[in-house]
N, C-alpha and C positions, 0 to 999 in steps of 0.2 A: 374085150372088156376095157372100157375106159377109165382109168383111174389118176388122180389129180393126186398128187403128194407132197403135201407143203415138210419144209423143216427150217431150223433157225432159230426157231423161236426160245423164250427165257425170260431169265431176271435180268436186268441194266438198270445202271443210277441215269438219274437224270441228265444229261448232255452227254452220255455214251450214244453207242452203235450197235445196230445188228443187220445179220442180211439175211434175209429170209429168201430161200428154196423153193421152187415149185418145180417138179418133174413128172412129166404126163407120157401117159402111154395109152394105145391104143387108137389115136386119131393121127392125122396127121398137122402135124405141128403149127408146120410152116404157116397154113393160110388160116390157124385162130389167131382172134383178135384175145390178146390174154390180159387178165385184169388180178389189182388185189383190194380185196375190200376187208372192211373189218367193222366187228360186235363190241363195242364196251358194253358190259352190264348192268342193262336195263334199258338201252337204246337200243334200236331199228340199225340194221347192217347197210353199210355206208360205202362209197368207193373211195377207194385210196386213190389207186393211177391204174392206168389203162395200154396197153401198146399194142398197136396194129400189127397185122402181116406186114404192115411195110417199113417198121419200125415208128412211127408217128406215137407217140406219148401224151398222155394229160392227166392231169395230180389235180385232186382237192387242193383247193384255196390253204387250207389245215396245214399242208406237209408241202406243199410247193416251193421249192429252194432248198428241202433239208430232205426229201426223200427223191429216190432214183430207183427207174423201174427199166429192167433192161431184158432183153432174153439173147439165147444161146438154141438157134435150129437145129447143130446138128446134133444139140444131145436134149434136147426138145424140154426142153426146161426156162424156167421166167425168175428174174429176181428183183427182190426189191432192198437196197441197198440204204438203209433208216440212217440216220447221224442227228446229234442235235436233238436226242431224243428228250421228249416230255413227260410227265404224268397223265398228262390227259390223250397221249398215243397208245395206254394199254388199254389193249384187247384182244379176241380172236381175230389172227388175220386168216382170213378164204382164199384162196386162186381161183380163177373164173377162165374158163375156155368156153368161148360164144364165135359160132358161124352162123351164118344165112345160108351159105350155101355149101353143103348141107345145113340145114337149117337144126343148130344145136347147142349146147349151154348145158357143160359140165362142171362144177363143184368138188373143190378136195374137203376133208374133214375138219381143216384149218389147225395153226398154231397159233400159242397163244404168246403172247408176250406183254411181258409188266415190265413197269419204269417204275421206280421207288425212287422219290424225292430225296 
């Protein structure tokens, strides 16, 4: 059984930090391509940043500079490391695990995180 487990998430003022968790099980780690996206409410869910099996990265225009998306294979987990935070970065954030081959794209339940002005 495949299961995506975000954590991290909370309250932070404005120009804080936080690092959000993603630990998966049941696949193997190594060769997804793992992503974070995130739901403000009343918008369509969006990509944050992305990172390959081979470590390769790419971030929303949004957070490029001020977020960091990194992972850890041998404990099969993804992070993304926020700073610089805004009001308009709350929302649910997702983990994304997507292969082609096997051809798959699993979803955690996401956390959520607010920024208060």
């Amino acid at each position: 059984q495949v299961q995506l487990v975000e954590s991290g998430g909370g309250l932070v003022q404005a120009g804080g930090s936080l690092r959000l968790s993603c630990a998966a099980s049941g696949i193997i780690f190594s060769i997804y391509r793992m992503g974070w996206y995130r739901q403000a409410p009343g918008k369509q869910r969006e990509l944050v940043a992305l990172i390959t099996s081979g470590g390769v990265t790419n971030y929303a225009d949004s957070v490029r500079g001020r977020f960091t998306i990194s992972r850890d294979n041998a404990k099969s987990t993804v992070y993304l490391q926020m700073s610089s935070l805004k009001p308009e970065d709350t929302a649910v954030y997702y983990c994304n695990a997507f292969s082609t081959l096997p051809t798959a794209d699993y979803w955690g339940k996401g956390t959520l995180v607010t920024v208060s002005s």
